[in-house]
C-alpha positions in Angstrom: 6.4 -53.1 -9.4 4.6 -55.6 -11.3 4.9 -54.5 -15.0 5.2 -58.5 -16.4 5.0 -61.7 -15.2 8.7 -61.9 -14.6 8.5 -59.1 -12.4 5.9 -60.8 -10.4 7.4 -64.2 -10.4 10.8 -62.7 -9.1 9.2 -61.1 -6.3 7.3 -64.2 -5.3 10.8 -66.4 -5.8 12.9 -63.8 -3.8 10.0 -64.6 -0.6 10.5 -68.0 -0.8 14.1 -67.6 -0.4 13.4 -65.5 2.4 11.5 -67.8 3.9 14.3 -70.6 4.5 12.9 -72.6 1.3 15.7 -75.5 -0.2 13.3 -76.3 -2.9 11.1 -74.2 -5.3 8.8 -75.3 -7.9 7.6 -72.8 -10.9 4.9 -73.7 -13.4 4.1 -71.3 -16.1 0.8 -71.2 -18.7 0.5 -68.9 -21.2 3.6 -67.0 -19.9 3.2 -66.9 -16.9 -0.2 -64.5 -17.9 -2.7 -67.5 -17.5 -1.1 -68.8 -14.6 1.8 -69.0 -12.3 2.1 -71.5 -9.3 5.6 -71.4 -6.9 5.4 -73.8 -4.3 8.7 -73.8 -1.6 9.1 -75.5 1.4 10.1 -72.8 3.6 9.0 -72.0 7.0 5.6 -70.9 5.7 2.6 -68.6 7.7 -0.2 -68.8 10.3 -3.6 -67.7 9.6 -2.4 -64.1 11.1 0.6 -63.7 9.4 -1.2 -65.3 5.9 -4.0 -62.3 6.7 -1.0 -59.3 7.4 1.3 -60.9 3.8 -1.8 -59.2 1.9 -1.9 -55.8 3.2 0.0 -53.2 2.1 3.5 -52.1 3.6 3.0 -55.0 5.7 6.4 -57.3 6.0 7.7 -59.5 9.3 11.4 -58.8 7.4 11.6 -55.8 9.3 11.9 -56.2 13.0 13.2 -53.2 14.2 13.9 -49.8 13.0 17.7 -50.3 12.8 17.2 -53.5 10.6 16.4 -50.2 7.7 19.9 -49.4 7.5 21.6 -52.7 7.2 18.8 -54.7 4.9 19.7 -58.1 4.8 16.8 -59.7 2.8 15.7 -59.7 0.0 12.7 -58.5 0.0 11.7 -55.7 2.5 8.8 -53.8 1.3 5.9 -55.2 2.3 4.5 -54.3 -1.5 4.5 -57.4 -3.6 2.0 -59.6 -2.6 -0.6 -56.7 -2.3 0.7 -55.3 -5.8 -0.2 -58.7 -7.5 -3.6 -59.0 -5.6 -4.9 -55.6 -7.0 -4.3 -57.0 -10.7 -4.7 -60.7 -11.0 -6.7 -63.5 -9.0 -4.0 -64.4 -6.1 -4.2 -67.3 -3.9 -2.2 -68.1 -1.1 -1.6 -71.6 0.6 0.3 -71.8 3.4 1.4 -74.5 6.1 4.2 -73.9 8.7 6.4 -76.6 9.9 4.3 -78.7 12.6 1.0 -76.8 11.9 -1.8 -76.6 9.9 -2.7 -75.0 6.5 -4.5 -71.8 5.7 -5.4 -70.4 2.6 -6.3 -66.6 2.0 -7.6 -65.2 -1.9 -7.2 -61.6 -2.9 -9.2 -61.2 -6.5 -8.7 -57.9 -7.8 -7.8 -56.0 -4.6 -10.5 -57.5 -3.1 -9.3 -59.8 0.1 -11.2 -62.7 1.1 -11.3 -64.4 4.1 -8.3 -66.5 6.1 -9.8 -70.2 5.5 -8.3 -74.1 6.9 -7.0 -75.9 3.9 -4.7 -78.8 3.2 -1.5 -78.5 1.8 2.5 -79.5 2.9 4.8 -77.5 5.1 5.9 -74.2 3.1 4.1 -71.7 0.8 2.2 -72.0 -2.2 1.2 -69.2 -4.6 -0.8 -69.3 -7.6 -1.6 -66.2 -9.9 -4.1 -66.3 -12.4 -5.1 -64.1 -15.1 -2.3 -62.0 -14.5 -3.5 -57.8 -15.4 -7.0 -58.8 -15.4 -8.2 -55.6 -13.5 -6.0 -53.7 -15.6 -6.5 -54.5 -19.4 -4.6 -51.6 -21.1 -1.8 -53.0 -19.5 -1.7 -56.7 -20.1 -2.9 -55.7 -24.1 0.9 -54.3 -24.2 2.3 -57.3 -23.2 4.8 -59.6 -25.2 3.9 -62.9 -26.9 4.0 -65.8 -24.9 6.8 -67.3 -25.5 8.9 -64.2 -24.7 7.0 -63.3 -21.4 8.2 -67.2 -20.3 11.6 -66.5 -21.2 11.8 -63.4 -19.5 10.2 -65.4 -16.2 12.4 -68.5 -16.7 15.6 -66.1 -16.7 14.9 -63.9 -13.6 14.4 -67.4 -11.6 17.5 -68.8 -13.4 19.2 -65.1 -11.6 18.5 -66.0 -8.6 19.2 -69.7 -8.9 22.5 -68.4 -9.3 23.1 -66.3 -5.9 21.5 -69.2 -4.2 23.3 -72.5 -5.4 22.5 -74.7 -2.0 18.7 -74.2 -3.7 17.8 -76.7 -5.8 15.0 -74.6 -8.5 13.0 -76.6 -10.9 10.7 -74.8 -13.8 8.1 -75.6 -16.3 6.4 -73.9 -19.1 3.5 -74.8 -20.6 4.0 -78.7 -19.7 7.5 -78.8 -20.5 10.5 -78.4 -17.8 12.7 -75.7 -18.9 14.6 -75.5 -15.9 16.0 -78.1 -13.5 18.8 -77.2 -11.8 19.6 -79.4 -8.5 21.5 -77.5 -5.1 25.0 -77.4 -5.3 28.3 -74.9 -4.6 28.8 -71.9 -6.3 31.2 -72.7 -8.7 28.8 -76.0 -9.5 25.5 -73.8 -9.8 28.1 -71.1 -12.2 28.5 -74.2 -14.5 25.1 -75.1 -14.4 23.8 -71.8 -15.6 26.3 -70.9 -17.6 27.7 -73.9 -19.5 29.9 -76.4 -20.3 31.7 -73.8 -22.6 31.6 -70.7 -20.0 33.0 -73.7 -17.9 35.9 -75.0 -19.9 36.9 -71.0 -20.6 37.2 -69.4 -17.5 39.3 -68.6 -14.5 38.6 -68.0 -10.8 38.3 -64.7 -9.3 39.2 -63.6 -5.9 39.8 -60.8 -3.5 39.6 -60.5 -0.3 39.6 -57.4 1.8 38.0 -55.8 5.0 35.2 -54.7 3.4 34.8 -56.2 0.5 35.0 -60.0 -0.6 35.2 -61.1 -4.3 34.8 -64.6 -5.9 33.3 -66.2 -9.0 34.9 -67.4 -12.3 34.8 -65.0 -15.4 36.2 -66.2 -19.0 38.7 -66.1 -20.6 39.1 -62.9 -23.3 38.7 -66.0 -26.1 35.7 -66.5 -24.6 33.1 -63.6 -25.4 29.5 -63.4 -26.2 27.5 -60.5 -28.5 25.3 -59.2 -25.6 25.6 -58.7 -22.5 23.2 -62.0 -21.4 26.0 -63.7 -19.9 27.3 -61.4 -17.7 25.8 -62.4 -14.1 26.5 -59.9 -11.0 25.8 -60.8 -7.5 26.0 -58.7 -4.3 24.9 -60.0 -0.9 23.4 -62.9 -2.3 20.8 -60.5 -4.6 21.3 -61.2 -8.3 22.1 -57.4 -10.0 22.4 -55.3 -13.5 24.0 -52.2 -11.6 25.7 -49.8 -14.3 28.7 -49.2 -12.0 29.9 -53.2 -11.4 28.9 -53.4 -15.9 31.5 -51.0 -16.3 34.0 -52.2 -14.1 33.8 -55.7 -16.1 34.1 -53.9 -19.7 36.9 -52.2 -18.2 38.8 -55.2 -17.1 38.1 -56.4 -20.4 38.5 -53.3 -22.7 42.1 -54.0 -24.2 41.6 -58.0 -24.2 38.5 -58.6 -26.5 36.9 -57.3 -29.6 35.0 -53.8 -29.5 31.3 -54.7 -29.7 31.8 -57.6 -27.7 30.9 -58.5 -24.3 32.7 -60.5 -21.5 31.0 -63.1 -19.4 31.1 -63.5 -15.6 29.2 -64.6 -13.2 31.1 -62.6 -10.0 29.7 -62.3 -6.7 30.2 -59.5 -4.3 30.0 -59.7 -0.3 30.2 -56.2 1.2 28.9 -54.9 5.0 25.0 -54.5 4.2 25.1 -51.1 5.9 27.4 -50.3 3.3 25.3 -50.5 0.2 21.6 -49.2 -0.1 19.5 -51.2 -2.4 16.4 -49.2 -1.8 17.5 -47.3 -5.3 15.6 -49.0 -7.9 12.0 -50.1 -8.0 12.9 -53.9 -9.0 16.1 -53.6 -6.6 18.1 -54.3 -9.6 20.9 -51.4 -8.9 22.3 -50.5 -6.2 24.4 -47.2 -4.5 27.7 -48.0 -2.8 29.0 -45.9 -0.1 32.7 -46.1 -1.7 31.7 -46.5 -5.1 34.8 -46.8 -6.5 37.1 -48.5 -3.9 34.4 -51.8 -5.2 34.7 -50.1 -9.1 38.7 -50.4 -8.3 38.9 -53.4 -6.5 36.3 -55.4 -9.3 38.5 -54.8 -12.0 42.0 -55.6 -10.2 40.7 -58.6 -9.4 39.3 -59.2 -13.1 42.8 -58.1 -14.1 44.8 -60.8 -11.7 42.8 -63.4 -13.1 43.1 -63.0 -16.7 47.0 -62.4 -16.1 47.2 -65.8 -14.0 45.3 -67.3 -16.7 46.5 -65.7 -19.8 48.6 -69.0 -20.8 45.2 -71.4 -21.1 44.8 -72.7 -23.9 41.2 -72.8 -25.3 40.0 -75.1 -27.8 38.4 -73.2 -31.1 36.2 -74.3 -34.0 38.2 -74.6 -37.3 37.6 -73.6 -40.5 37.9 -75.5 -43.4 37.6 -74.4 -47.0 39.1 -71.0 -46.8 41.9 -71.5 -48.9 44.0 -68.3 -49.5 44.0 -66.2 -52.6 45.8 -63.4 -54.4 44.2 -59.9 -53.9 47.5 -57.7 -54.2 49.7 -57.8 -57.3 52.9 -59.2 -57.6 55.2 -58.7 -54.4 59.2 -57.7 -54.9 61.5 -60.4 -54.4 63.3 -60.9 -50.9 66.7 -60.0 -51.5 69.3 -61.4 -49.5 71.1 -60.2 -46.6 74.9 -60.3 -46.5 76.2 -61.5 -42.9 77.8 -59.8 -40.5 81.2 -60.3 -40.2 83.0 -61.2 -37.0 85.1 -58.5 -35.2 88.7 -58.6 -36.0 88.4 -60.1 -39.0 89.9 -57.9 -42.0 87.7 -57.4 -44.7 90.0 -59.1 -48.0 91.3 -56.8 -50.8 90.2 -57.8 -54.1 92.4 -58.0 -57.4 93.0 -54.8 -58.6 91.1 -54.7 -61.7 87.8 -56.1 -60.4 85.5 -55.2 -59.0 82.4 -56.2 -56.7 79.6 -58.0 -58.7 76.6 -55.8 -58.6 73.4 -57.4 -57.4 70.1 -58.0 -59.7 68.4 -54.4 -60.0 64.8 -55.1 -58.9 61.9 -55.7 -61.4 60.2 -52.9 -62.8 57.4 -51.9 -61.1 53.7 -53.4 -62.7 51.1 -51.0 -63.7 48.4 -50.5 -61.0 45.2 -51.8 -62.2 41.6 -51.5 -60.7 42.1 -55.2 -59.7 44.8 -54.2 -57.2 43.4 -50.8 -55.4 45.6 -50.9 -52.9 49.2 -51.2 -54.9 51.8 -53.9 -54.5 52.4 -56.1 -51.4 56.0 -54.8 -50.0 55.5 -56.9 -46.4 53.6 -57.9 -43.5 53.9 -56.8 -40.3 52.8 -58.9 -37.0 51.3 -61.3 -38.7 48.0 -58.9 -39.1 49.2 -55.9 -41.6 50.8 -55.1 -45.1 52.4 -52.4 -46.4 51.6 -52.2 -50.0 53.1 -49.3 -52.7 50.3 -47.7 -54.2 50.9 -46.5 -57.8 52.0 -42.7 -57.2 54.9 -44.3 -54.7 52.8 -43.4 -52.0 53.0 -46.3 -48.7 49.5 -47.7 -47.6 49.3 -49.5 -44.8 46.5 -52.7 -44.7 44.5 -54.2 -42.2 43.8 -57.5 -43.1 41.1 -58.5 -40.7 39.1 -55.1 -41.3 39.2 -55.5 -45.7 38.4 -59.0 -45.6 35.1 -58.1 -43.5 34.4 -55.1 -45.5 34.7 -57.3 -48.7 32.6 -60.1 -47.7 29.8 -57.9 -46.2 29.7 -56.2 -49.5 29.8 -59.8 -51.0 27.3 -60.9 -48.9 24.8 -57.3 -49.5 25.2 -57.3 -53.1 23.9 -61.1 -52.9 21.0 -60.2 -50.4 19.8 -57.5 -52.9 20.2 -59.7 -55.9 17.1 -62.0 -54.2 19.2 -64.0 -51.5 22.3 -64.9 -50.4 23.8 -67.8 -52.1 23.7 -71.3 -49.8 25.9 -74.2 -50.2 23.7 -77.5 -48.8 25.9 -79.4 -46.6 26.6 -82.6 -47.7 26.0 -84.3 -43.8 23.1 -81.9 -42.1 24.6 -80.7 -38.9 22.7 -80.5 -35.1 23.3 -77.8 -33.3 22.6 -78.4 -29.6 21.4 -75.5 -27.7 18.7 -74.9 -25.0 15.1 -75.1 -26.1 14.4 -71.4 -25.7 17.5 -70.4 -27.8 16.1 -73.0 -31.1 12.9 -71.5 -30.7 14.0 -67.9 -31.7 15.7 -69.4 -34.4 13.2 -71.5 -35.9 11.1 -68.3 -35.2 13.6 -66.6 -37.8 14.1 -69.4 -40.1 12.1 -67.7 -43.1 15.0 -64.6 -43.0 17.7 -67.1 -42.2 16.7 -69.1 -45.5 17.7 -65.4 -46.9 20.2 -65.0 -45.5 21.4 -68.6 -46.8 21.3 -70.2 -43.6 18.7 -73.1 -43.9 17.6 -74.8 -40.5 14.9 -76.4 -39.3 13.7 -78.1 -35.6 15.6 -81.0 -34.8 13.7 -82.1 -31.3 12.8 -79.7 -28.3 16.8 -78.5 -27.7 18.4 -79.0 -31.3 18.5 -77.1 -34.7 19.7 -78.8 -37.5 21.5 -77.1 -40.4 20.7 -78.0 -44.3 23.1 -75.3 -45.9 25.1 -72.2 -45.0 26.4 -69.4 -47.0 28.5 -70.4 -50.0 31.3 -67.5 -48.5 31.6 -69.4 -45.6 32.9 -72.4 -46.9 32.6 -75.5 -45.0 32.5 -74.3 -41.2 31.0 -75.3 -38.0 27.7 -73.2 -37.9 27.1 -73.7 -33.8 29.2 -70.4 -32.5 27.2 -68.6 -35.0 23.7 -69.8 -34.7 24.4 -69.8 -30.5 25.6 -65.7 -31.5 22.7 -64.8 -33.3 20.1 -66.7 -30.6 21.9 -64.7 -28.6 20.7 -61.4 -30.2 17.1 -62.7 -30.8 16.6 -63.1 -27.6 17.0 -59.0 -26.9 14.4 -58.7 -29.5 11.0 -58.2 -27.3 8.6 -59.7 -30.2 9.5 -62.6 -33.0 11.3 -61.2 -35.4 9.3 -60.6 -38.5 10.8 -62.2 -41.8 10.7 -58.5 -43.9 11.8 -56.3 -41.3 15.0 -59.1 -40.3 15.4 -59.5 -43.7 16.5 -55.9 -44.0 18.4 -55.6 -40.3 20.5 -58.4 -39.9 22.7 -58.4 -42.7 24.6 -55.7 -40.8 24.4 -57.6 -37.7 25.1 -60.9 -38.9 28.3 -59.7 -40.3 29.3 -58.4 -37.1 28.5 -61.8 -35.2 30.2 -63.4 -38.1 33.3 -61.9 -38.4 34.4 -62.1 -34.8 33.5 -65.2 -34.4 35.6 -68.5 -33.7 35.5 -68.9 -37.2 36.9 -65.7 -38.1 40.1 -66.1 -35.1 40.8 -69.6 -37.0 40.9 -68.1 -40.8 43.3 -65.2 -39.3 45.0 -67.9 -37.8 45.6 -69.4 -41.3 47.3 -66.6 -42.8 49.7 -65.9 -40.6 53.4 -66.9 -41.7 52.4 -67.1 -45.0 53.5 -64.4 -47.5 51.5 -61.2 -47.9 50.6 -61.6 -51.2 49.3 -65.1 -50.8 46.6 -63.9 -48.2 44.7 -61.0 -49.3 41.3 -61.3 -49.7 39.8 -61.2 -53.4 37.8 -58.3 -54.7 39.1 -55.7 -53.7 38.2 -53.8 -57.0 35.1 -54.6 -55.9 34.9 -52.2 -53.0 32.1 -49.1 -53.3 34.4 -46.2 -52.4 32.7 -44.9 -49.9 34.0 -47.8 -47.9 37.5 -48.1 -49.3 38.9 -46.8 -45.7 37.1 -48.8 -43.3 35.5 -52.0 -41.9 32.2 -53.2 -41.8 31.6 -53.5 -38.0 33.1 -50.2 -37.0 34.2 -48.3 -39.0 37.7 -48.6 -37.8 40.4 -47.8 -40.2 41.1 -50.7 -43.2 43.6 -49.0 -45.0 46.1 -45.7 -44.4 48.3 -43.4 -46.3 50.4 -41.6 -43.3 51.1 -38.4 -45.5 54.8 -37.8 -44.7 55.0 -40.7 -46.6 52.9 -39.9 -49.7 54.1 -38.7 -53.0 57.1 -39.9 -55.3 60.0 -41.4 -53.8 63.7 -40.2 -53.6 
């Protein structure tokens, strides 16, 4: 039960809430491993219940037998507070409303004695020297920095299924968390942004046994992970794998593959209905009709993005990118004679005339290794050409897929020649973002700066940019360094400069090229003509990736073969 300080934190968080508290305090040291203090103002204990909370299997949540079937709290164990005690220096403090305070200390399993203390109505609970008794395990802990985040983001969870709570958090001295009580769709937009909040749409259903509600985005609006996807059922905060896949299902045909959707949806179903004594953290969950609430969640996803399909969603442009040639010359388009209207006789010309002949069409250009994929003959939706290829064959071109597979080459050959090639910004740009997400960056910066992304700290919730890569031209860097924060933050240690260096060139790419910036270049070549658009170097291409993209592998450029060889 207790494997991290997050885990014990959450536990001690979840009591509070139990316990009727509108107000909880967290303080962390050291990641929550030197110390951790939660103080609530709940109903709190008397010296017998503060002497029973340290036993094992011991919990006043569980009145009667039946109350097993139909758990409504969330805890019910009676195993957390005793779990803690047997590894770490616990100390309880605890006052109920119109009484007096008690404090009780359990130091490596050992319990001490019920004692009068001072303190305010509620609960206080301070851990220290978290895994003490148990040094194998805290020696495979994380760094500090990422046990704190992990903490930080299981109470930032539960802020979110309790919004009429106001939570406030600190971490080494500085608050990382302040979040005052509101309504739910207030707390959403405190957790999850002002972007999350300016891109999304309610959901709702409503049915016998199952209620609905919560705003999810927009499919414009899509993160790399999935951090930002928030589940809530009966008020307890979630990662069940059924609900996950209802959301990518709702979202499957609307956003990128590799992409995630975010959400924050909460679920109210009959408790007797759901058993959430599954999972060790209580973290999953078995339905009784699994998939009447699989069906009903992504209906309801589905209603909403329909209703909301028509918002319009402000994106980051992209300047610089100025189109180029990449195909050879296209054919002229030849003009259409008009239809004529019915009834009309078609005149009789002079005998001895004849109709003029139209221009014959240019001869074809020799296919050079400049132009592997033929002559540009047309595009099609905007998105795709169909090119002749020198035998007469037809090959049809996916835009979006060869311009990422030819500047992730671009960008590999560069990486292996020393670095990527950086163009310094003329103005420095700050990037704001919250003051966990700069410090995995500035973490990275030495395999940014390889990657020819130059930043540096610019105050406790800011990152300012010096220079980006020269490909990129002159674009907004936030949606990409908010992306790649994103990923760090799956990463359990630092990343280390070699071993990034050699990853994230793959997986840069990927959060690069379906990006905002990417949607705003394709925006750019649409409606101009296909052989103004192409992307350069395509000679350039290894051919072992002439046929597909560079996030996955999807097809970049096909010959249908009843359409191959010499034409008629």
């Amino acid at each position: 039960m207790v494997e991290r300080p997050a885990a014990a934190l959450k536990e001690i968080v979840e009591n509070a809430l139990d316990a009727g508290a509108r107000r909880i305090a967290v303080t962390l040291e050291g990641g929550g491993m030197d110390r951790m203090l939660v103080e609530d103002d709940g109903i709190g204990m008397g010296p017998d219940d503060l002497a029973l909370a340290v036993e094992r299997h011991a919990t006043s949540k569980l009145p009667e037998e039946a109350t097993l079937f139909r758990i409504a709290t969330l805890g019910f164990r009676g195993e957390a507070l005793p779990s803690i005690g047997a590894v770490a220096r616990l100390a309880i403090t605890s006052c109920p409303q119109g009484g007096t305070a008690h404090r009780i200390s359990v130091e490596g399993g050992a319990k001490g004695d019920v004692t009068p203390a001072s303190g305010a109505p509620g609960t206080r609970v301070e851990v220290r020297d978290l895994f003490f008794a148990t040094p194998a395990r805290r020696k495979f802990l994380k760094h500090p920095r990422t046990e704190a985040e992990h903490a930080v983001e299981a109470v930032r969870r539960l802020a979110l299924a309790w919004p009429e709570v106001a939570f406030r958090a600190e971490s080494d001295g500085r608050e990382v968390l302040s979040l005052p009580a509101t309504d739910q769709n207030g707390r959403i937009r405190q957790v999850l942004g002002a972007d999350f909040a300016a891109a999304c749409v309610p959901v709702e259903a409503v049915s016998e046994r199952l209620d609905i509600s919560g705003l999810a985005a927009l499919p414009s609006h899509h993160r790399p992970t999935t951090l930002g996807q928030h589940l809530v059922v009966n008020r307890r905060p979630v990662r069940d794998p059924l609900l996950r896949v209802a959301l990518r299902v709702a979202y499957r045909d609307v956003i990128p593959q590799g992409r995630h959707p975010v959400a924050a949806l909460f679920l109210q179903v009959p408790p007797e209905t759901v058993d959430v004594n599954v999972h060790p953290m209580k973290t999953e969950l078995r339905f009784r009709d699994g998939e009447a609430v699989r069906g009903a969640m992504i209906s309801a996803l589905r209603k909403a993005l329909a209703i909301g399909a028509g918002t319009v969603v402000a994106v980051p442009s992209l300047a610089g990118a100025a189109p180029v040639t990449g195909f050879s010359e296209a054919l002229p388009v030849l003009p259409q004679s008009m239809p004529r209207p019915p009834g009309l006789p078609q005149p009789r010309l002079p005998l001895g005339f004849r109709p003029p002949s139209l221009p014959p069409p240019p001869a074809a250009t020799p296919m050079d290794a400049a132009h592997p994929l033929g002559r540009a003959v047309a595009q099609i939706l905007d998105t795709y050409i169909i090119a002749e290829a020198s035998d007469g064959s037809l090959v049809l071109v996916d835009q979006h897929a060869a311009h990422e597979r030819l500047t992730h080459e671009a960008l590999s050959a560069q990486l292996l020649e020393g670095g990527v090639r950086a163009q310094p910004l003329l103005v420095p740009a700050v990037v704001d973002m919250p003051p966990a997400d700069a410090a995995r960056l500035l973490g990275a910066a030495e395999a940014l700066a390889r990657l020819g992304l130059e930043i540096e700290g610019f105050g406790a919730g800011a990152v300012l940019v010096r220079s980006l890569p020269a490909l990129l031209g002159a674009a907004d860097p936030a949606p990409l360094l908010r992306d790649m924060a994103e990923e760090l933050a799956e990463d359990a240690e630092p990343p280390i400069p070699r071993r990034c260096c050699a990853t994230w060139p793959r997986n840069w790419l990927k959060t690069l090229k379906v990006s905002p910036w990417n949607a705003s270049w394709m925006r750019r070549l649409r409606g101009l003509p296909a052989m103004e658009v192409f992307v350069p170097g395509a000679g350039l291409m290894p051919p072992r990736w002439m046929r597909c993209c560079a996030r996955w592998k999807r097809p970049r450029a096909l010959r249908p073969a009843a359409m191959a060889g010499p034409r008629c």
